[in-house]
C-alpha positions in Angstrom: 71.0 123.2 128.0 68.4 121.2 129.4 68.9 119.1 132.7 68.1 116.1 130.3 71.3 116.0 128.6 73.7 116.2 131.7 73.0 112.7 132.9 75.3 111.2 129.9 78.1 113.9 130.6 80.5 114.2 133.6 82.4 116.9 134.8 85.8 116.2 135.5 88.1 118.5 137.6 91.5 117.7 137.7 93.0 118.5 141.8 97.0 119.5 141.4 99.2 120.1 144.3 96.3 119.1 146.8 94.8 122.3 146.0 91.2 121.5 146.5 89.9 125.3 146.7 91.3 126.1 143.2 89.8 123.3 141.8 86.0 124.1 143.6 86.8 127.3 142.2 87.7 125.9 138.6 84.4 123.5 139.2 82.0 126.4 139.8 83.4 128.7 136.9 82.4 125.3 134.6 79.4 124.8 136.1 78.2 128.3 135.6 79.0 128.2 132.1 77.3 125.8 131.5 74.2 126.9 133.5 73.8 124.0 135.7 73.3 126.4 138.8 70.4 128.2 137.0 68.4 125.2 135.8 69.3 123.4 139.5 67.3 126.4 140.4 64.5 126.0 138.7 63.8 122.6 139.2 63.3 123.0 143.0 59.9 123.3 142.6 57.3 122.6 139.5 56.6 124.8 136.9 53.4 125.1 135.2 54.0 125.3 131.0 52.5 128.2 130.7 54.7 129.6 133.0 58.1 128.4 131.3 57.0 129.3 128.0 56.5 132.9 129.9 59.9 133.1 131.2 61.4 131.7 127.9 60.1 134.5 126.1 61.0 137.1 128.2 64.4 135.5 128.9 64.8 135.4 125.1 63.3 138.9 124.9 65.9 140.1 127.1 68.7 138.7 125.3 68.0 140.3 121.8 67.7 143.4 123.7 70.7 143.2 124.7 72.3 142.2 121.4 70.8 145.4 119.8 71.9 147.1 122.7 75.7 146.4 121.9 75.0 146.5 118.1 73.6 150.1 118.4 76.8 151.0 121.1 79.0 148.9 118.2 77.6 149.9 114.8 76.0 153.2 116.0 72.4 151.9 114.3 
């Protein structure tokens, strides 16, 4: 998801027990799912359109490869 849509939508973390390293732990499992830490990453510096457009496609050249990769290990075709 695009950095665009996150400034609407918070991340809550609930803290039980005073147990604050189980819930930075809980924090950073959300935030990876959600791929915050990889798009904070890119945004450090600018990127050129070309270039995204580049890394899109082989970012979503990689992914059907590994699809068919399980579908062949799956399916056997």
């Amino acid at each position: 998801m695009p950095y665009k849509m996150y400034k609407g939508l918070k991340m809550y973390v609930s803290v039980r027990d005073n147990n604050v390293d189980q819930a930075l732990r809980v924090l950073k499992k959300k935030m990876q799912r959600e791929g915050m830490f990889r798009e904070m990453k890119n945004r450090r510096a600018y990127e050129k359109p070309s270039e995204r457009r580049a890394r899109e496609m082989a970012e979503s050249t990689r992914r059907v490869r590994k699809l068919m990769r399980k579908r062949l290990e799956r399916e056997g075709y």
